[in-house]
C-alpha positions in Angstrom: 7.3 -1.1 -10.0 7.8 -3.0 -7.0 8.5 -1.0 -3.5 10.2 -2.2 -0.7 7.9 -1.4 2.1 4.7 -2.7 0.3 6.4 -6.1 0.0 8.1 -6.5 3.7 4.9 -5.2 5.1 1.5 -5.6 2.7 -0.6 -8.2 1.8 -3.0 -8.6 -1.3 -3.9 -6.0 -3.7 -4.3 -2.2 -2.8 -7.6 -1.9 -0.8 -9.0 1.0 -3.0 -8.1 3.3 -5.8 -5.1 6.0 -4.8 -6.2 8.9 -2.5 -4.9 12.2 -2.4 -3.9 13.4 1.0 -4.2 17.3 1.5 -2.8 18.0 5.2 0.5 15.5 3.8 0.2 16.7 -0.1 1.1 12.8 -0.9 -0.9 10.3 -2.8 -1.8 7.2 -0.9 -2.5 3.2 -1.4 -4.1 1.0 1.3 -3.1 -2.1 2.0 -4.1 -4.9 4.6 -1.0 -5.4 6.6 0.7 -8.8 6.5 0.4 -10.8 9.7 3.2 -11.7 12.5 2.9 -14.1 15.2 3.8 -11.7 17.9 1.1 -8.7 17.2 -2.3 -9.9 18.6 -4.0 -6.7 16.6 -3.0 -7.3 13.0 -3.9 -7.3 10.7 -4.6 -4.0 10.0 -4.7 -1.2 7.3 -1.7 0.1 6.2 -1.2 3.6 4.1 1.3 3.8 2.0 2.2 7.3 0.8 3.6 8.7 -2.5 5.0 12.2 -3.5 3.3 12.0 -7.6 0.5 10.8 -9.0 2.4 8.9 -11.8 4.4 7.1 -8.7 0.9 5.8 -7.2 -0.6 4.9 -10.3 2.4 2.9 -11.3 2.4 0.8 -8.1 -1.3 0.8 -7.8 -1.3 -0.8 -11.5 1.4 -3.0 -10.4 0.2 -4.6 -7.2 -3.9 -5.2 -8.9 -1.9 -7.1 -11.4 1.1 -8.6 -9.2 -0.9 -8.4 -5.6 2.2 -9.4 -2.5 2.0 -13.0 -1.2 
């Protein structure tokens, strides 16, 4: 299940296993952010949020075993 944002913006494999969120209700996957020329503070961590747990464990499954280059 490939998303959009994770490959425009991510690098690598998620950083950790899905988190729920309680203040947002949304699941969430970390990322390290891919690197531009013109930021001088990435990388960093990005969050990536999710409205079900099926939709988070599908990418999470996804990008261990297809991480973004």
């Amino acid at each position: 299940m490939k998303n959009n944002y994770i490959e425009a913006n991510c690098i690598g494999r998620p950083l950790d296993l899905p988190t729920w969120d309680e203040p947002s209700e949304l699941w969430e996957l970390f990322f390290e952010e891919r690197s531009v020329p013109w930021d001088p503070y990435q990388p960093d961590i990005i969050s990536v949020s999710f409205e079900s747990a099926q939709s988070v464990t599908d990418a999470y499954n996804h990008y261990n075993q297809n991480p973004v280059i």
